[in-house]
C-alpha positions in Angstrom: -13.2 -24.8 9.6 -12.2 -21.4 12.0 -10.1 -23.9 13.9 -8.2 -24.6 10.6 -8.1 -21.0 9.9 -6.8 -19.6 12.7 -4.4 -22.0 13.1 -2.7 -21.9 9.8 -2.9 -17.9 10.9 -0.9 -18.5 13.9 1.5 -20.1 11.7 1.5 -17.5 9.2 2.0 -14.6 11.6 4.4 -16.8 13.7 6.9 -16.8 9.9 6.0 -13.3 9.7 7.4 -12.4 13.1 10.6 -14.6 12.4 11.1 -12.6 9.4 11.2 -9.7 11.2 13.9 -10.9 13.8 16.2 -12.1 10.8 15.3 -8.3 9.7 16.7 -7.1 13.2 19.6 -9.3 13.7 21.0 -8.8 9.7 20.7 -4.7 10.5 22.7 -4.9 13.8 25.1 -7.2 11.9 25.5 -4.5 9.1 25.6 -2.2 11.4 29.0 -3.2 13.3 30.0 -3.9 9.7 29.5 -0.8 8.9 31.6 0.3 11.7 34.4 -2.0 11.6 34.6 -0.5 7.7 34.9 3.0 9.1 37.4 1.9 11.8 39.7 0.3 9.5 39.7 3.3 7.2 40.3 5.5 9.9 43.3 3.6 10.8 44.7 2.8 7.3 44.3 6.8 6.7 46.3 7.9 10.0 49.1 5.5 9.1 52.1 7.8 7.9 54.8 6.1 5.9 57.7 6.1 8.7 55.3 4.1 11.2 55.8 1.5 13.6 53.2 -1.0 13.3 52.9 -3.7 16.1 50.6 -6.8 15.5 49.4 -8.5 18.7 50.0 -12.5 18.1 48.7 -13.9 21.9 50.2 -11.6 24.5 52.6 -10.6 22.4 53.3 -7.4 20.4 55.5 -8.1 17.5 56.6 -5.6 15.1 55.4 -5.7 11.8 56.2 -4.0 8.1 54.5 -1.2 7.3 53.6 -2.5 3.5 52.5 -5.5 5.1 50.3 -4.1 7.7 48.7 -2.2 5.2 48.3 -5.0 2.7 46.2 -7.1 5.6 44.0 -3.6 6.6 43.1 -3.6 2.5 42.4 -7.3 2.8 40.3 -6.8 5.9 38.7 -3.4 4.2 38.1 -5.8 0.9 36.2 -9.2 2.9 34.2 -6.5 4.8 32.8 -4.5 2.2 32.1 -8.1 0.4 30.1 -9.1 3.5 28.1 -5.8 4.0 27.1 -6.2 0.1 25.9 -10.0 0.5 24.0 -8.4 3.8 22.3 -6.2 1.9 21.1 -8.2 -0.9 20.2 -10.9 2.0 18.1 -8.0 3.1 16.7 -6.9 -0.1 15.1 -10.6 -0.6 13.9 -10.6 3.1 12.3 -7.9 2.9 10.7 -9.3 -0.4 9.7 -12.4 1.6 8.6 -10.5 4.3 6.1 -8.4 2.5 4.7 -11.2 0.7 4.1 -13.0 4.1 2.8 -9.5 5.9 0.0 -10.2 2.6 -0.5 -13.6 3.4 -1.2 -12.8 7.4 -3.8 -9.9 6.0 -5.6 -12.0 4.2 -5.8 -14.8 6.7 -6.5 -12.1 9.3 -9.4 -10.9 7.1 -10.7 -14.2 7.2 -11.0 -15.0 10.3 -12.4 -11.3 11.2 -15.3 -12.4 8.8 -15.5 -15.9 10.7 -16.1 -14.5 14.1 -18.9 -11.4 12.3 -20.6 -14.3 10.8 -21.2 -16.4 14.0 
């Protein structure tokens, strides 16, 4: 029975410890998010209305309108701000999950702490 018990909390802590490198790798990924946001407002921002606006296509620089180039930056502005709210409600029910499954590894840890007192 303690062989079935500390197994299953092996595989409980083993989900729990996933959970926490999903946890890591989605706040680094809203993190540069976050950055790439603050980048492209910068930009859009410093962009005066007599510009020249080059868009690199391969090794290329080729000039681009203004009203264009500002169009795309919106766009870009628009998909990342969509992406850093689907992170964060992707982090919201991880960290949901996560908590029910730090419970589940307490519990299994209390059991086996009361296996090994017994014997």
């Amino acid at each position: 029975m303690s062989d079935f018990v500390m197994s299953k909390f092996d595989e409980e802590l083993a989900k729990y410890k996933q959970f926490e490198k999903d946890r890591e790798k989605n706040v680094h990924n809203r993190q540069q998010l976050e950055g790439q946001l603050t980048e492209n407002n910068l930009e859009l921002d410093l962009l005066e209305d007599d510009a020249t606006v080059y868009k690199l296509i391969g090794p290329v620089l080729v000039k681009q309108n203004l009203i264009e180039a500002k169009q795309n930056v919106g766009k870009r502005i628009d998909y990342i701000t969509t992406e850093i709210k689907r992170l964060e409600e992707l982090m919201a029910d991880a960290a949901t999950k996560q908590e029910n499954q730090k419970q589940i590894v307490m519990r299994l840890q209390n059991a086996v702490t009361q296996r090994f007192r017994t014997k």
